[in-house]
N, C-alpha and C positions, 0 to 999 in steps of 0.2 A: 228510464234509468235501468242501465245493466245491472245482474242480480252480481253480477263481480265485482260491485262495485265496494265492496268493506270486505276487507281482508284482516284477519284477528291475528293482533298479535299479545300474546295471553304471561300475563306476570304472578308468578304465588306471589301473594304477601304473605301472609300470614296473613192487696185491697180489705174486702170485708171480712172478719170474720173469727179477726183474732177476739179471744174471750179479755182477756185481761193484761194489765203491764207491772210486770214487781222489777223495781231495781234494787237490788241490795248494795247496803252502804255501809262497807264496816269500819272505815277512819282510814286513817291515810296508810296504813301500810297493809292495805287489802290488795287483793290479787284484783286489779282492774282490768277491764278489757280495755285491747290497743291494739293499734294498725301500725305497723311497718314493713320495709322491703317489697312495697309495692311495684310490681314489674311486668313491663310492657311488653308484650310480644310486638316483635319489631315487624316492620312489610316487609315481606320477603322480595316485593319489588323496589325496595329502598322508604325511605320518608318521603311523603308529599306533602307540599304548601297545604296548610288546614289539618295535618294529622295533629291528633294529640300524640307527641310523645315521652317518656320518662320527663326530657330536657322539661317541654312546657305544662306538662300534669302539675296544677297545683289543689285541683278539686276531684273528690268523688262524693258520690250519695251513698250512703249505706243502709240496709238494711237485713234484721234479724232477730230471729226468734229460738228458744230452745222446747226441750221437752225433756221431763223427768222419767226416772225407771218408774215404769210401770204406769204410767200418765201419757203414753206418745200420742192419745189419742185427742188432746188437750194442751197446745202451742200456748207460749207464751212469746210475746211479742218484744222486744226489747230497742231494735231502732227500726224507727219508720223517714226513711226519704234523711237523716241526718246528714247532716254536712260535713265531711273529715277534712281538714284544712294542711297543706305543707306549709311550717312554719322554721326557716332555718333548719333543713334537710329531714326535719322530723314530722311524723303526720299526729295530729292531735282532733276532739271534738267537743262539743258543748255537752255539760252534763252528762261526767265519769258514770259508765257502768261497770259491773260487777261479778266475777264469775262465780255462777252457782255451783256449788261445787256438786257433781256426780249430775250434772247435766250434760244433755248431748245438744250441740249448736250448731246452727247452718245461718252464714254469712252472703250475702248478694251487694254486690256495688257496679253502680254503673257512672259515666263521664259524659257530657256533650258540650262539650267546651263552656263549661262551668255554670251552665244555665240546667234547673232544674225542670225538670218536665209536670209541669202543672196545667194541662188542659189546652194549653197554649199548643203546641206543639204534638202532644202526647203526655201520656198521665203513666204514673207506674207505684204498683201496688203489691203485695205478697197474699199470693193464693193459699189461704192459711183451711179452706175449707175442703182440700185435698188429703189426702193420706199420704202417712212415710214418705217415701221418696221424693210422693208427685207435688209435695208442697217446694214450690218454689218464687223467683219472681217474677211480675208478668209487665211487660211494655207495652201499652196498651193506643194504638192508634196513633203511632209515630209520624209524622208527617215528614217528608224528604221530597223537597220539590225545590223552587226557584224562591218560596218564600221562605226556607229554612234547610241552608246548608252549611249542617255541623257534623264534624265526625261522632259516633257514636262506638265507646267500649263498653265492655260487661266483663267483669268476673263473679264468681263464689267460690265458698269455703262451705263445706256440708263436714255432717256429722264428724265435727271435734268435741270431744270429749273433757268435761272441766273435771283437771285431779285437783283433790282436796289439798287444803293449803295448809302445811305442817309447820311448825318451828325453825324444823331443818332448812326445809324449803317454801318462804313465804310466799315465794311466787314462782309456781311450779307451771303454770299456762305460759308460753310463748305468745306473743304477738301475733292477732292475724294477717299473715300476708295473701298480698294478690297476684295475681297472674291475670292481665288483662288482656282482650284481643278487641279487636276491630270487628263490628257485625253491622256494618254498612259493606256494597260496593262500591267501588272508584271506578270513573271513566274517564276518557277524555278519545282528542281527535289529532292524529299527525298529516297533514295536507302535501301530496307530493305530486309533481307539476310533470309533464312529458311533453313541453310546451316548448318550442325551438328558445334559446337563451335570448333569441332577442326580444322574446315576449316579455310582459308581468302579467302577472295571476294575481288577482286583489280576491281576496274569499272575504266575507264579511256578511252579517246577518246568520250566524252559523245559530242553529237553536236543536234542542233534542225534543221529543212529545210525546203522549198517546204513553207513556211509562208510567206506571203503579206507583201512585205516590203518599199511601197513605199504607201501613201495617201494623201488626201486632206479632212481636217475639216472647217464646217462650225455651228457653234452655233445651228443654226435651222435646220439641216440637219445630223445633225454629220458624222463621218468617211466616204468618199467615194475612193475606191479604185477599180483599174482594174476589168470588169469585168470575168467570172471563164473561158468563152470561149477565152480571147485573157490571161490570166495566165499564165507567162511563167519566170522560176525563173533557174537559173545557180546553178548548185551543188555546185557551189563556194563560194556562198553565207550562205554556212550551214554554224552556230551559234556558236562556239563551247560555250561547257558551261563550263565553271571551277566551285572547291568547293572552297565552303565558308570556313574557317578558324577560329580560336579564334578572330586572331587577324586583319582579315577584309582579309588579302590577298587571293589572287586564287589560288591554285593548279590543275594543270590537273590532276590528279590521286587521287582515296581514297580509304582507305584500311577499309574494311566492317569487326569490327570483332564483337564479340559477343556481342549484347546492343547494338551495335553502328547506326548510320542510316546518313551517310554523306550524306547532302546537299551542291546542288548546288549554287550559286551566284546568285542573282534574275536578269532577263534580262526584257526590254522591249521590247513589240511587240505595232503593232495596234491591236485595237479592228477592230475586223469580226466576224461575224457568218458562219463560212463554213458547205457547205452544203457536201460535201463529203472529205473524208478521207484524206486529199493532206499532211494536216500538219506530218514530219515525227520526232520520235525522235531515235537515236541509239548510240550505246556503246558498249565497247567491257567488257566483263568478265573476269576474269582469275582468277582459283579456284587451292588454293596451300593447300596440306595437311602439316598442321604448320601454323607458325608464321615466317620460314624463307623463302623467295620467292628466289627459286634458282627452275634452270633447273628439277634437280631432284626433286622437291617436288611438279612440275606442274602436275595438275590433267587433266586439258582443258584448252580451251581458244577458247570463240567464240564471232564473232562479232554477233551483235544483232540490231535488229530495229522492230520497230512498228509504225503504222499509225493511225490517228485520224481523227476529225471531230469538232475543239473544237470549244467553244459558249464565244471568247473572249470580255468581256462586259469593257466597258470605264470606266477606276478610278477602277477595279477590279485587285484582287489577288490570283493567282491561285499558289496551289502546287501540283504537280504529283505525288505519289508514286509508285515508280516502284517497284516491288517484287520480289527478284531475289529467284528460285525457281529451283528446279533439274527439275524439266520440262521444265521451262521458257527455261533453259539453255539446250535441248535438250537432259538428258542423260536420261538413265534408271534405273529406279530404283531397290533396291537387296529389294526382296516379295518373305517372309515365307508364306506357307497355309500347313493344313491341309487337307487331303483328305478327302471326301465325306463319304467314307465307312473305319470301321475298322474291320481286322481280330477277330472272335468269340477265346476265349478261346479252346483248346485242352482239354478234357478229358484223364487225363494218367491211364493207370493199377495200383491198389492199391497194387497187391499180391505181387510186390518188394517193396512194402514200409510198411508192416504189424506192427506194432508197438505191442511187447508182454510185458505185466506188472506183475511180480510178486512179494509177499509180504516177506519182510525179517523177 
């Protein structure tokens, strides 16, 4: 396989430890904590099939804790994993809480298309045995493979500050709102043929492999995952990729013909920067002369692979272009030349070809 063979074409998108839980409850005209104006940072490469966006966000998990003056060394925990629900345009939760007042608050909510991360997938906790800043929340052992592809947002809301609730103003705290982003990568594969038009190009069996499929994100930290020396992934774990459709569905097969340039389904991976080649992608080919793909009008048929080293960046969207080529595809090609030298002209005898003219 030529190292030419993937050419980048690159899109911006865009736990233990708390001591104790007070919720205070002061009748119904207390200043309660609430979530609104929740807002999505949109892909800077457009929306893709499987993103969460504003449109279909109807869940997040929240959690949060405060600390009082002169106590910051001493977190109080307030939502652990809660559920915030959109209910007719408004976001609401189980069991109203309450702002302390002359409390400082840090907010964390994250999205995977409405399934909470309980062990299954990944577990997520708040690192309350941190100091100031560094408490935050942590995602712990996310899994992103072939068995579990969901988009993945995070936001927070740190140090807000709860003003005391007056007469004037019974409800002097605002709403906490979010600002959520994308900390997954997206990928996919656009397949383009240099195959005389009266060929077809069937690609099918397309899978991706040998990619990092298991991490833990921290805010201040981002992505941490096994490191390259203990890296050990099961061929079982390749990706397959299906194509994309009109009409949104997957097809394992796509038939390449003139103009055309079938795209895969976009998948999610982690962000990593790999330093060496590990990521694999492969496919099988099959080149029929026609438009009817029957035994006799198969030309070849080879499987394919190539290996990488990609630079997958968080909230990024990557498409690959594969080129499928009579080289790529290991045949030879049919090359006219002319030779170097040409025979001179012959001089022939004039005396059988004398030409006599007389006048009439």
């Amino acid at each position: 396989m030529k190292k030419g063979l993937f050419s980048l074409a690159l899109g911006a998108l865009a736990f233990v430890g708390c001591t104790s839980e007070e919720v205070v409850n002061e009748g119904a005209h207390s200043n309660a904590i609430g979530f609104e104006g929740t807002i999505m940072k949109q892909s800077r490469a457009g929306a893709i099939t499987g993103d969460l966006t504003l449109a279909n966000l109807d869940k997040f998990m929240v959690y949060g804790f405060y600390t009082r003056k002169n106590q910051e060394a001493n977190p109080i925990q307030v939502f652990s994993g809660d559920a915030v629900l959109k209910s007719s345009g408004t976001w609401g939760y189980s069991g109203t809480r309450y702002w302390v007042p002359e409390a400082t608050y840090s907010f964390f909510a994250y999205s995977c298309a409405d399934i909470a991360l309980d062990n299954n997938y990944g577990s997520v906790g708040l690192d309350l045995n941190a100091t100031g800043g560094d408490r935050q929340l942590i995602i712990s052992n996310f899994r992103c493979d072939r068995f579990h592809q969901h988009d993945l947002i995070y936001a927070q809301q740190k140090g807000l500050y709860a003003e005391p609730k007056t007469d004037a103003n019974p409800r002097p705290n605002a709403d906490v709102s979010f600002t959520f982003e994308h900390i997954l990568t997206k990928i996919d594969a656009v397949f383009t043929s240099e195959f005389d038009s009266d060929y077809d190009v069937v690609i099918k069996d397309v899978k991706i492999s040998n990619f990092r499929n298991v991490g833990s994100y921290a805010k201040t930290k981002g992505w941490g995952v096994t490191p390259d020396r203990d890296f050990k992934l099961e061929s079982s774990i390749a990706m397959q990729m299906e194509f994309d459709t009109a009409d949104g569905a997957g097809v394992a097969n796509a038939d390449q013909k003139a103009g055309e340039k079938p795209k895969t389904r976009s998948y999610y991976v982690l962000p990593y920067s790999y330093e060496r080649t590990d990521v694999q992608l492969s496919f099988t080919i099959e080149l029929y002369k026609g438009t009817v793909h029957t035994p006799e009008n198969l030309v070849l048929s080879r499987n394919m692979e190539g290996h990488w080293a990609p630079k997958w960046e968080l909230g990024y969207y990557y498409t690959y272009n594969v080129n499928l080529t009579g080289t790529v595809a290991n045949l030879q090609p049919i090359v006219f030349e002319v030779a170097s030298s040409m025979n001179n002209w012959t001089t022939g005898s004039s005396t059988a070809t004398d030409i006599t003219f007389s006048a009439n």
